[in-house]
MIGUMI-352031 format. One line per 3 residues: number of its first residue (from 1); for each residue z, x, y of N, C-alpha, C, O. Coordinates in Angstrom, 3 decimals. Atoms other than C-alpha are relative to their C-alpha. Layout:
<minus>
NUM = Z:X:Y:Z:X:Y:Z:X:Y:Z:X:Y  ...
</minus>
This chain:
<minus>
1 = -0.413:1.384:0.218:98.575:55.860:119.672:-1.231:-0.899:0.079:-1.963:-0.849:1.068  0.667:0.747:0.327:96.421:53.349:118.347:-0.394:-1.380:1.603:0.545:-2.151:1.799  -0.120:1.261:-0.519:95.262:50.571:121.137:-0.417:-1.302:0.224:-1.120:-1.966:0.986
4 = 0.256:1.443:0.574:95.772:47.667:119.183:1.552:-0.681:0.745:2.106:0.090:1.527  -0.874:0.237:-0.366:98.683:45.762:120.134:1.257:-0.343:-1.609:0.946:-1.124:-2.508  -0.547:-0.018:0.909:101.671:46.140:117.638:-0.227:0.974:-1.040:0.220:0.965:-2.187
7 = 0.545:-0.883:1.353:100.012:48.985:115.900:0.427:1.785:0.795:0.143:2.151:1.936  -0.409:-1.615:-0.109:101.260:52.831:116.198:-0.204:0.809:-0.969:0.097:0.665:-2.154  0.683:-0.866:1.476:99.547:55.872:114.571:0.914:1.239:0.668:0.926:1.657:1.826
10 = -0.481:-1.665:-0.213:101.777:59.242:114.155:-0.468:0.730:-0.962:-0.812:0.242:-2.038  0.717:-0.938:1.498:100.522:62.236:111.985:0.580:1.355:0.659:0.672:1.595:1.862  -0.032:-1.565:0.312:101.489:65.948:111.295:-1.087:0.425:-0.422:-1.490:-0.090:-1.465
13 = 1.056:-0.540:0.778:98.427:68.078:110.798:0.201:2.032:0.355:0.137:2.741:1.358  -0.587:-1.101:-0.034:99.491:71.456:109.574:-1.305:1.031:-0.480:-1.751:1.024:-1.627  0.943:-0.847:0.547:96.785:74.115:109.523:0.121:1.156:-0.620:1.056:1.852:-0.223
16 = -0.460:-1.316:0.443:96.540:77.123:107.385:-1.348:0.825:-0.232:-2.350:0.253:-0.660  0.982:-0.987:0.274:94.218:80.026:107.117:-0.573:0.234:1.608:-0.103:-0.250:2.637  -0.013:-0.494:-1.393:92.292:81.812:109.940:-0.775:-0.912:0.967:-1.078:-0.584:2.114
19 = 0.802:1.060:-1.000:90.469:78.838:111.414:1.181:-1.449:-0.017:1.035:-2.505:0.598  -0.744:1.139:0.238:93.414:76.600:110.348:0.399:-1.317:1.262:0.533:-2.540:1.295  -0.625:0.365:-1.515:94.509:76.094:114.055:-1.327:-1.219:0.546:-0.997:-2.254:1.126
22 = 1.336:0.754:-0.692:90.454:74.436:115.013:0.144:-1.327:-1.115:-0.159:-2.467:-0.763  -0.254:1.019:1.340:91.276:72.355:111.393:0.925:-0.900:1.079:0.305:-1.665:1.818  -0.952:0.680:-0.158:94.269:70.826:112.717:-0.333:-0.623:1.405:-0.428:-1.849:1.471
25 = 0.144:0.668:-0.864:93.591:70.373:116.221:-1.321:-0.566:0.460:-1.452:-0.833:1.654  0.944:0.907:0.420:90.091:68.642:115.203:0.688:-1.222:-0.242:0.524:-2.296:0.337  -0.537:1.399:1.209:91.922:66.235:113.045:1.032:-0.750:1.134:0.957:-1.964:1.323
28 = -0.452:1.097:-0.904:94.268:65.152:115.732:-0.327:-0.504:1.324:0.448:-0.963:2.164  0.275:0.646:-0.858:91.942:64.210:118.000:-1.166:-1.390:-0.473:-1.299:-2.557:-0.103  1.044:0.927:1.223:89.071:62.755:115.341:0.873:-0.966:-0.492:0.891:-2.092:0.006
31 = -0.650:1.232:1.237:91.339:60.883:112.661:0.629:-1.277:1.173:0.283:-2.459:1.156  -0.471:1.214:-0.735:93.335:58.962:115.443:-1.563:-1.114:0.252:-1.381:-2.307:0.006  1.049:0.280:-0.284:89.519:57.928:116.373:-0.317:-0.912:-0.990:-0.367:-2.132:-0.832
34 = 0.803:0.858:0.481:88.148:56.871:113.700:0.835:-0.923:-1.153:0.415:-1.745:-1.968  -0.991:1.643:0.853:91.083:54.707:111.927:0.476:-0.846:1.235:1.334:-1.721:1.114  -0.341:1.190:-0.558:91.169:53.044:115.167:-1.909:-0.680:0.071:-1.898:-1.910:0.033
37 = 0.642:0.570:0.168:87.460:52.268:115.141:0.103:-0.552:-0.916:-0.031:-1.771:-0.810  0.467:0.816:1.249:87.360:51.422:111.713:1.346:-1.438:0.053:1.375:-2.479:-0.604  -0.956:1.223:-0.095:90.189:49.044:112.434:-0.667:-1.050:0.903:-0.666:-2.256:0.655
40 = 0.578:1.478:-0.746:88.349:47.118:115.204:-0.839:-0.586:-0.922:-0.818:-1.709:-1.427  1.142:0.929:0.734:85.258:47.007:113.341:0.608:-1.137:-1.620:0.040:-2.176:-1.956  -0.481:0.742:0.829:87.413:45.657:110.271:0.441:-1.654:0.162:0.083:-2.671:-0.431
43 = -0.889:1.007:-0.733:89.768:43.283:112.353:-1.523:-1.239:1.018:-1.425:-2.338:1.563  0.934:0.989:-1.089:86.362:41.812:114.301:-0.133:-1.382:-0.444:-0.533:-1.740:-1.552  0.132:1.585:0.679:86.558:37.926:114.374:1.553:-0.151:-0.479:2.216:-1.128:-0.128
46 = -1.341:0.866:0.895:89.837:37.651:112.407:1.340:-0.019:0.522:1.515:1.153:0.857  -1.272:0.078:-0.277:93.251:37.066:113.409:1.040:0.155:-1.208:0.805:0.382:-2.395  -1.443:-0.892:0.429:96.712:37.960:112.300:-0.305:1.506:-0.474:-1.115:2.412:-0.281
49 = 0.257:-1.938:0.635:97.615:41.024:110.249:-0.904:0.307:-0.994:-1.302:-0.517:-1.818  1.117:-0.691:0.932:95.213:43.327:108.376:0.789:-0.377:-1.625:1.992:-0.186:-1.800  -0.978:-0.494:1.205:96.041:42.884:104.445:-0.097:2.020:-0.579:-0.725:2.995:-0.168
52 = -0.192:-1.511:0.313:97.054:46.192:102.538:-1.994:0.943:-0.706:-2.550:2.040:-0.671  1.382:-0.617:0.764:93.431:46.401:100.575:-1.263:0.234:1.398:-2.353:0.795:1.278  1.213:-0.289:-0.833:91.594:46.235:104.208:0.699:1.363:0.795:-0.077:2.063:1.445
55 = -0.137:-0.756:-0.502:93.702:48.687:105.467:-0.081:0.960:-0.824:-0.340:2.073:-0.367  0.288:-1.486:1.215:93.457:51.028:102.536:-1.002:0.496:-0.295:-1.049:1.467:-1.050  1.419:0.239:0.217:89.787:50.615:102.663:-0.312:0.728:2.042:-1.264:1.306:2.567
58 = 0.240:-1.078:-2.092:90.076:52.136:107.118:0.828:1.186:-0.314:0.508:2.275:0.163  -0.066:-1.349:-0.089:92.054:54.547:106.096:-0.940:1.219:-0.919:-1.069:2.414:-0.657  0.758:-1.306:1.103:89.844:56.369:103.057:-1.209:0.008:0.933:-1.458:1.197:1.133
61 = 1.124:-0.261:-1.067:86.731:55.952:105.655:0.530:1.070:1.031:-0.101:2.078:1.348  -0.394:-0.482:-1.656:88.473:57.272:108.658:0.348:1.491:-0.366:-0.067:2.351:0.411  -0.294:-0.920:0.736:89.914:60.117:106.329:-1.740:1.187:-0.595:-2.025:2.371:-0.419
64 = 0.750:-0.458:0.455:86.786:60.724:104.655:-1.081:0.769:1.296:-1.267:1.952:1.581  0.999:-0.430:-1.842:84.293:60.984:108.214:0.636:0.942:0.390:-0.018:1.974:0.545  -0.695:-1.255:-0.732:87.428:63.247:109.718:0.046:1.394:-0.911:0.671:2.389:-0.545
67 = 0.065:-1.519:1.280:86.745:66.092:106.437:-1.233:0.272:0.437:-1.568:1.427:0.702  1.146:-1.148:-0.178:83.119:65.922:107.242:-0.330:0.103:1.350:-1.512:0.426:1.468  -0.451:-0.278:-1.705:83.627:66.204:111.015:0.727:1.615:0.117:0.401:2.398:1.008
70 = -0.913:-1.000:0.358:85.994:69.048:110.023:-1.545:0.956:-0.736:-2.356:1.313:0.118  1.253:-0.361:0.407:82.952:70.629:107.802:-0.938:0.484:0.768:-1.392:1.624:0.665  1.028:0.085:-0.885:80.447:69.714:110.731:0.374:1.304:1.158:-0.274:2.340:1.301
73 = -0.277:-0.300:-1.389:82.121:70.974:113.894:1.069:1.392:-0.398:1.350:1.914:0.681  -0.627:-1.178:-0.640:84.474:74.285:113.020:-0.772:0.947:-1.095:-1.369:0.777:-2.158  1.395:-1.708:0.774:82.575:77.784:111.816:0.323:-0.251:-1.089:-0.423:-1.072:-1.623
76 = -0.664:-0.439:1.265:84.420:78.340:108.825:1.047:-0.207:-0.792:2.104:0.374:-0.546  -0.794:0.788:0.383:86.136:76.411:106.478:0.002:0.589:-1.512:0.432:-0.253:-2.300  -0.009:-0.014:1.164:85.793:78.193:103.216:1.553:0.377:-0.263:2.337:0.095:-1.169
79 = -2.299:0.053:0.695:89.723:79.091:103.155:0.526:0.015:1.223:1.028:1.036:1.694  -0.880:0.394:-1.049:91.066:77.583:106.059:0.001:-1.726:0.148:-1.072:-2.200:-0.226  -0.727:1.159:0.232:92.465:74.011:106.293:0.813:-0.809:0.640:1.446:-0.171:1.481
82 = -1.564:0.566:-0.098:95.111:71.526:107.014:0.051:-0.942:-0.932:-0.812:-1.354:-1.706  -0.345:1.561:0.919:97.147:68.590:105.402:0.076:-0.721:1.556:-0.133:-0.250:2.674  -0.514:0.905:-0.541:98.077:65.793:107.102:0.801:-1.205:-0.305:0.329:-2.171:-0.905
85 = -0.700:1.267:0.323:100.666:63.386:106.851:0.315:-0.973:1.404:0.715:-0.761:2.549  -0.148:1.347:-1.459:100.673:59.805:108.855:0.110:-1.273:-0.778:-0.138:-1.764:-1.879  -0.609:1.177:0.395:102.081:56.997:109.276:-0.234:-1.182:1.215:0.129:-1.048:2.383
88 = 0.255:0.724:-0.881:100.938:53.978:110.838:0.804:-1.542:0.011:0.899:-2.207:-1.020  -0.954:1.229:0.231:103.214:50.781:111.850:-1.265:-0.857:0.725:-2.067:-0.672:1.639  0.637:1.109:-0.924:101.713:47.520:112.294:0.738:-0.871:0.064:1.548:-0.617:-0.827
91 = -0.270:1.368:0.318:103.056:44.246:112.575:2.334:0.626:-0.535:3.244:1.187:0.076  -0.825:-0.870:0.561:106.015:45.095:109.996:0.053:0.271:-0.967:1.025:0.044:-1.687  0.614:-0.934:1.058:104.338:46.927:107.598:-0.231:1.435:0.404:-0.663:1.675:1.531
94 = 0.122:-1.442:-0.248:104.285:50.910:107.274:-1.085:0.511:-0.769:-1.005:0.157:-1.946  0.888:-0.581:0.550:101.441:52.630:106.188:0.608:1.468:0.006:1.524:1.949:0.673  -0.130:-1.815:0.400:101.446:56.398:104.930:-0.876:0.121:-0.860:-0.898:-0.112:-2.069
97 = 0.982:-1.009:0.927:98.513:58.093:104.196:0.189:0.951:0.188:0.642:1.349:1.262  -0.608:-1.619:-0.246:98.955:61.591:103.374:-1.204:1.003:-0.878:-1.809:0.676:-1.899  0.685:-1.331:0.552:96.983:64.915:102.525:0.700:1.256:-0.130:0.555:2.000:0.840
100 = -0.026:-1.073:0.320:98.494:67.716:101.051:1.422:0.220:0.144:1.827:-0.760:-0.480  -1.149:-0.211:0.040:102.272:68.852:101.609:1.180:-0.239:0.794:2.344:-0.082:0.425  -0.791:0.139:-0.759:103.752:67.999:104.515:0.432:-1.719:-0.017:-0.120:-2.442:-0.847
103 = -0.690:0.668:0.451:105.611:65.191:104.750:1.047:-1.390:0.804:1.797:-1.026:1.710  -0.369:0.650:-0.164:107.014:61.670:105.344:1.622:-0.685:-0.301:1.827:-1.121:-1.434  -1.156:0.387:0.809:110.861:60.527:105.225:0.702:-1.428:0.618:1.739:-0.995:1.121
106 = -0.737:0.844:-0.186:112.284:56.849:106.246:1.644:0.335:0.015:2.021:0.697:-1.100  -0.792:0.490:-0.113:116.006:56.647:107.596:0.235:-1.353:-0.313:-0.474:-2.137:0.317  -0.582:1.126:-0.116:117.481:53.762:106.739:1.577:-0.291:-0.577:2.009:0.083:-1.667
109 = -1.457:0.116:-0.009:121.325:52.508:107.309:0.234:-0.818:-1.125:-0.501:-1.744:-1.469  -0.019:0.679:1.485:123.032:51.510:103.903:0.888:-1.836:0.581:2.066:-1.891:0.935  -0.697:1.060:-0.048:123.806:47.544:104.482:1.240:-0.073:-0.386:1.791:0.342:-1.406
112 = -1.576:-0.352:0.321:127.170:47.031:105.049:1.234:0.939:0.013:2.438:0.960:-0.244  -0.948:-1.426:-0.415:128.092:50.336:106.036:-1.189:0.611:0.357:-1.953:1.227:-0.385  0.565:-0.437:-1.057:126.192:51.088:109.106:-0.105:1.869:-0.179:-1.103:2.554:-0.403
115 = -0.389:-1.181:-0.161:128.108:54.618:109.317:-0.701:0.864:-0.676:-0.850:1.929:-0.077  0.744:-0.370:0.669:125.949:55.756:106.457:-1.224:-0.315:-0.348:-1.564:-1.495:-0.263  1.705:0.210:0.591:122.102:56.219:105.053:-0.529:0.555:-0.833:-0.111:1.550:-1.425
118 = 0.911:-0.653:0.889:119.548:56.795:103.149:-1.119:0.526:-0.082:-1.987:-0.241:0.333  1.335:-0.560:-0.136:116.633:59.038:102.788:-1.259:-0.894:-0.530:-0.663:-1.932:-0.816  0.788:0.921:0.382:113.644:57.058:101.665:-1.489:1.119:0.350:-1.852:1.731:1.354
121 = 1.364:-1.408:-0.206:110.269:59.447:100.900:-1.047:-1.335:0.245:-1.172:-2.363:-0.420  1.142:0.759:-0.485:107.431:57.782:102.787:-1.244:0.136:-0.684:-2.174:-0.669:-0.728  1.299:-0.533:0.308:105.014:59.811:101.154:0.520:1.102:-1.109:1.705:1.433:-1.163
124 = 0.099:-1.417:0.758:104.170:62.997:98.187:-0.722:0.771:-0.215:-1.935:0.623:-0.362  0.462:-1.080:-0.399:103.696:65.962:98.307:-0.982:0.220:-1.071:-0.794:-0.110:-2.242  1.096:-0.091:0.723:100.704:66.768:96.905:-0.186:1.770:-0.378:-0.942:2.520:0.240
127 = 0.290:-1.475:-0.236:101.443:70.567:95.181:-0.970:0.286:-1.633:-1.016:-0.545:-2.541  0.923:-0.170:1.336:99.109:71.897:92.200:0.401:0.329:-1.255:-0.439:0.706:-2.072  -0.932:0.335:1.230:101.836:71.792:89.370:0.106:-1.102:-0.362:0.288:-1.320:-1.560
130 = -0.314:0.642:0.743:102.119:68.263:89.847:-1.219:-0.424:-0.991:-2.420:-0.156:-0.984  0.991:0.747:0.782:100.899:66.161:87.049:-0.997:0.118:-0.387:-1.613:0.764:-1.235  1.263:1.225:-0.272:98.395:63.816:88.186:-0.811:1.323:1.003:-2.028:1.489:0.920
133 = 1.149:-0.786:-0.926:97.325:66.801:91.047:-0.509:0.885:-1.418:-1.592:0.575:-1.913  -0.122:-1.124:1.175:97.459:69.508:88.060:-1.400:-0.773:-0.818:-2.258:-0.037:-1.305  1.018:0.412:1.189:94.949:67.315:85.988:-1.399:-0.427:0.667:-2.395:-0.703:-0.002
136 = 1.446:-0.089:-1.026:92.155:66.959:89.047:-0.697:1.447:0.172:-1.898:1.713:0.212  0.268:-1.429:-0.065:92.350:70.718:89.378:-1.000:0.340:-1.802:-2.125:0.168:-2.269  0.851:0.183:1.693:91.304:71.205:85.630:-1.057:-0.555:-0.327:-1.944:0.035:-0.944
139 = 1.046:1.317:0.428:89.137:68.135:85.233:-1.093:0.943:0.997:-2.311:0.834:0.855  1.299:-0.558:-0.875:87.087:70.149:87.664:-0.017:1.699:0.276:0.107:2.378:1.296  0.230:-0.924:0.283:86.615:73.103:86.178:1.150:1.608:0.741:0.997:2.819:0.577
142 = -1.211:-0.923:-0.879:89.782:75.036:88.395:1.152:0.846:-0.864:1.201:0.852:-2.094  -1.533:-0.729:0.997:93.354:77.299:87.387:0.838:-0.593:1.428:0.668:-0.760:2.636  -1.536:-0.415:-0.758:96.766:76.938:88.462:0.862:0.503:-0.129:1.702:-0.028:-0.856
145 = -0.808:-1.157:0.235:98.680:79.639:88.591:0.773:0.748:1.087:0.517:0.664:2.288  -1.421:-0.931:-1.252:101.258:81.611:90.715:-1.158:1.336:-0.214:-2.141:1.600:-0.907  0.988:-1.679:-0.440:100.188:85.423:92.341:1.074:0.112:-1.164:2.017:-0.549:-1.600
148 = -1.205:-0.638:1.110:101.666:87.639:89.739:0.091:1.371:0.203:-0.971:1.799:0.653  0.166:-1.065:-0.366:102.683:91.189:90.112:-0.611:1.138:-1.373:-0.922:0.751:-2.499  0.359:-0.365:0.959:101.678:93.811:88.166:0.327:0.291:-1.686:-0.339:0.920:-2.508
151 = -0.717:0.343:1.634:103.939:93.080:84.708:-0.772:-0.856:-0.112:-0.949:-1.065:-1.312  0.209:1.414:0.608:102.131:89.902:84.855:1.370:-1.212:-0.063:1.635:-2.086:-0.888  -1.065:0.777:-0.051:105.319:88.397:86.269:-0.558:-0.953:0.996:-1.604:-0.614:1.550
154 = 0.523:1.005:-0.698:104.953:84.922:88.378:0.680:0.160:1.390:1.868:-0.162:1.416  -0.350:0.463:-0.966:105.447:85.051:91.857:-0.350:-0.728:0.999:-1.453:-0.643:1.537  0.154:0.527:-1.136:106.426:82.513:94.551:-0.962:-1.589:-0.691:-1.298:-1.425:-1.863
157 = 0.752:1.286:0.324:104.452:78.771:93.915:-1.226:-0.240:-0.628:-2.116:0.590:-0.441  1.059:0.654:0.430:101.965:76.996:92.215:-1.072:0.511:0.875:-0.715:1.028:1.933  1.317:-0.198:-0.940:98.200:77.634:93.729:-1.300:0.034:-0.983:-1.500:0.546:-2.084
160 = 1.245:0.186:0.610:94.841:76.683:93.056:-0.808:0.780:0.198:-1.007:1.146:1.357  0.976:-0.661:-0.216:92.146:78.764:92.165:-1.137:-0.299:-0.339:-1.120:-1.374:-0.937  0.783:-0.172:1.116:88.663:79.307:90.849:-0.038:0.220:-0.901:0.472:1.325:-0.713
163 = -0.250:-0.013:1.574:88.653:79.520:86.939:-0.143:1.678:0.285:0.943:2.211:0.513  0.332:-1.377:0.160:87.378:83.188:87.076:0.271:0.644:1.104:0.284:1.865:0.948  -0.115:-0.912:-1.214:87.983:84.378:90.444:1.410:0.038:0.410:2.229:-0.701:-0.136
166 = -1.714:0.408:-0.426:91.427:84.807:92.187:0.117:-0.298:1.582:1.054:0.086:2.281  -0.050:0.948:-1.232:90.632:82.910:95.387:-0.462:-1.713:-0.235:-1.415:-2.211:-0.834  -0.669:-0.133:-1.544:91.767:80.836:97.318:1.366:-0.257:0.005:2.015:-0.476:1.028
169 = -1.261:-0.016:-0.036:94.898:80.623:96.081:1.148:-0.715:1.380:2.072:-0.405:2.131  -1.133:0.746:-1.057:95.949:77.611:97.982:1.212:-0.437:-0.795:1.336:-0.445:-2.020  -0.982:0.724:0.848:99.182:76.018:97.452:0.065:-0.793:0.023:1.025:-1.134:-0.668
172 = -0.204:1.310:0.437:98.649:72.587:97.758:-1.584:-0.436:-0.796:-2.674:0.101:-0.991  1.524:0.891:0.879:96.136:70.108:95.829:-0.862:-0.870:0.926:-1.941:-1.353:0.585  1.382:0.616:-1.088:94.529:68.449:99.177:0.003:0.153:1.064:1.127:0.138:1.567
175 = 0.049:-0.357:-1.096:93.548:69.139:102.086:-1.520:0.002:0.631:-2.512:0.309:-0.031  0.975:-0.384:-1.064:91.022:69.100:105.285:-0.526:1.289:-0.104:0.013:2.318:0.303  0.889:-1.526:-0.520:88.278:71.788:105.009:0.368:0.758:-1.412:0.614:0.309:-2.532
178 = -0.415:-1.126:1.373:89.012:74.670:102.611:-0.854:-0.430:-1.574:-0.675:-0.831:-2.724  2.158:0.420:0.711:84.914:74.289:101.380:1.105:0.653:-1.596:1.681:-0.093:-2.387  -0.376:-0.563:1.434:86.386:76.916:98.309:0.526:-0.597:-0.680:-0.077:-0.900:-1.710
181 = -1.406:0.801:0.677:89.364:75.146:97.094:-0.947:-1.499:-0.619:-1.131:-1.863:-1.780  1.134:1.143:0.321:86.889:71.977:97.267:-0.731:0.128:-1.318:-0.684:-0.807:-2.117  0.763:-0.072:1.345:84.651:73.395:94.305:0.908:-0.341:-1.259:0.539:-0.973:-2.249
184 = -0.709:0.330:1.070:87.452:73.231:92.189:0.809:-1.749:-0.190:1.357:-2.026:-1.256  -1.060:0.935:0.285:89.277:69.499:92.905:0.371:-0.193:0.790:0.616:-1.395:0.895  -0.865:0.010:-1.318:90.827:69.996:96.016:-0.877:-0.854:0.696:-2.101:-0.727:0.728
187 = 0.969:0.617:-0.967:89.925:67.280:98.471:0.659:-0.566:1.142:1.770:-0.085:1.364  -0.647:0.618:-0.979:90.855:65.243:101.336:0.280:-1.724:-0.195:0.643:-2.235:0.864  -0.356:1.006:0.677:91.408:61.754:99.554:1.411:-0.334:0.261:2.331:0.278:-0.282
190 = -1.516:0.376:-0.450:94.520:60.008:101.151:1.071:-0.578:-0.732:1.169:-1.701:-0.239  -0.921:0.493:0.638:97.383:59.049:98.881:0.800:-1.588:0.994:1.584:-1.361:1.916  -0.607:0.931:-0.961:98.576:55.670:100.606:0.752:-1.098:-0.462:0.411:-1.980:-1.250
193 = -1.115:0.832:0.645:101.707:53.937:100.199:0.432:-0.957:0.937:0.057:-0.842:2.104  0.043:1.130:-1.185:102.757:51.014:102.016:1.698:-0.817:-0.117:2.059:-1.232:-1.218  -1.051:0.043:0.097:106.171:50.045:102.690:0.095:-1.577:1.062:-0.886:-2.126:1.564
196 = -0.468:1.506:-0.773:107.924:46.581:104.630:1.627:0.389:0.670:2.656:0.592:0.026  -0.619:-0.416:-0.879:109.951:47.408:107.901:1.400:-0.921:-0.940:1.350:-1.569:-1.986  -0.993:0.564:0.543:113.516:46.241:107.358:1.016:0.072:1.641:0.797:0.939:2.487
199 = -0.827:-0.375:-1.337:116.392:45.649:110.488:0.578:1.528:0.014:0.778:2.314:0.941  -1.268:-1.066:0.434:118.426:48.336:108.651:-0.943:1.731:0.432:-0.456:2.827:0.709  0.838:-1.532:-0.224:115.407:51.227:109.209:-0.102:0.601:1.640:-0.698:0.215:2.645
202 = -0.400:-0.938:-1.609:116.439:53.689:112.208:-0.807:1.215:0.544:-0.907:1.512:1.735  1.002:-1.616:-0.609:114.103:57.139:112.371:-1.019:-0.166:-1.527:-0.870:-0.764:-2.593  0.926:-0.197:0.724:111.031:58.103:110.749:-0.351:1.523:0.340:-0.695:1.848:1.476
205 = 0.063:-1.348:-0.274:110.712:61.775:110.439:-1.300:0.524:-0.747:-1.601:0.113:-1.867  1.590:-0.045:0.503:106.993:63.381:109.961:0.152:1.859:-0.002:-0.165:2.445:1.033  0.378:-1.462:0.012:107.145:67.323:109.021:-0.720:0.846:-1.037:-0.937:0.482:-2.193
208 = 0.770:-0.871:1.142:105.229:70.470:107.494:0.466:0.296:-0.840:1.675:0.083:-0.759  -0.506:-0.476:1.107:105.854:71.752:104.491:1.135:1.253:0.770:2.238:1.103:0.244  -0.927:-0.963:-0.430:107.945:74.908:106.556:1.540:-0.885:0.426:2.499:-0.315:0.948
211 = -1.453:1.090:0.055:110.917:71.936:106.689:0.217:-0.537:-1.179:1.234:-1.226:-1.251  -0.318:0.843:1.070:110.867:70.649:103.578:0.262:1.359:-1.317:0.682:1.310:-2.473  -0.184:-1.196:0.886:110.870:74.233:102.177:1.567:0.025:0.092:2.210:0.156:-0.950
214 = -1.105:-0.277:0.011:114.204:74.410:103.515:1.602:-1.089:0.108:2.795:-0.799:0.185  -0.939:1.433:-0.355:116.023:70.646:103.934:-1.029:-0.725:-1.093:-2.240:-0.843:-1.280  0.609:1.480:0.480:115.934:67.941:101.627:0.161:-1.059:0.619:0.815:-1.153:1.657
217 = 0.724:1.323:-0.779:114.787:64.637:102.451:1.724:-0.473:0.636:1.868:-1.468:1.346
</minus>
């Protein structure tokens, strides 16, 4: 938790591969760090709330420093990793910056009928089919392709590789660390969406991709 007054930072950071575990529990002791420095040093001198372009401008710093911190400080990062998804309240504005698959969902009660709600995606998933990820992978020389067995049939998800090689066969398009995946596109670049609290909003739910595999929002 952030200590600003009115300001709260939560994050999921889901590691994968065999250093994944030093990935993740780097990142949640770093990133809280340095999006609360970069918030003082932002906020110095000024009063009220941050606007959205100064806070979108602390989180790609704070993001960016916690990849090469991640880089710096654990052995081996050529295929090991995390995402992270977070969400920071200020004032009553929601931030959500996110890396890689795991995942952000807003409750909120449908006006007028309490008894019921609605899901509301905070954040997206960032997997290497979509699109906009699908066309970073490419643009930088990468494949995306499923494992396949030996017919040459597709199994199991999307995953990014090297053009010629068949590693590292991640499955998402960004992420902390995972140097390999990096050559091709893959990065740690925060997707950040920004939302406006409401009375009617009740839970905020923050999980890995191993929940969203199996529950929708």
């Amino acid at each position: 938790m952030l200590q600003l007054r009115h300001c709260h930072f939560f994050s999921v950071c889901d590691g994968h591969g065999h250093n994944g575990q030093d990935v993740s529990g780097l990142l949640k002791h770093r990133l809280p760090f340095n999006i609360e420095s970069g918030l003082k040093t932002a906020l110095q001198g000024e009063t009220g709330y941050p606007s959205p372009d100064v806070m979108s401008t602390v989180f790609l710093k704070a993001f960016e420093q916690s990849n090469k911190e991640v880089y710096s400080m654990v052995s081996d990062v050529r295929f090991s990793g995390s995402t992270c998804v977070s969400v920071l309240t200020y004032g009553r504005k929601i931030y959500c910056p996110n890396v890689g698959d795991s995942r952000a969902i807003m409750i909120r009660a449908n006006p007028g009928n309490p008894s019921t709600c609605t899901a509301i995606a905070l954040s997206r998933d960032h997997k290497p089919d979509d699109k906009d990820e699908n066309a970073v992978i490419l643009a930088n020389n990468g494949r995306v392709d499923s494992y396949r067995d030996q017919l040459g049939n597709q199994i199991g998800p999307m995953r990014v590789w090297l053009k010629h090689e068949d590693i590292p066969g991640l499955a998402m398009s960004r992420s902390f660390g995972d140097s390999t995946a990096a050559r091709v596109g893959v990065n740690a670049v925060p997707e950040i969406k920004v939302f406006d609290m409401t009375p009617d909003d009740k839970i905020i739910v923050l999980a890995s991709d191993g929940v969203w595999e199996f529950l929708e929002n």
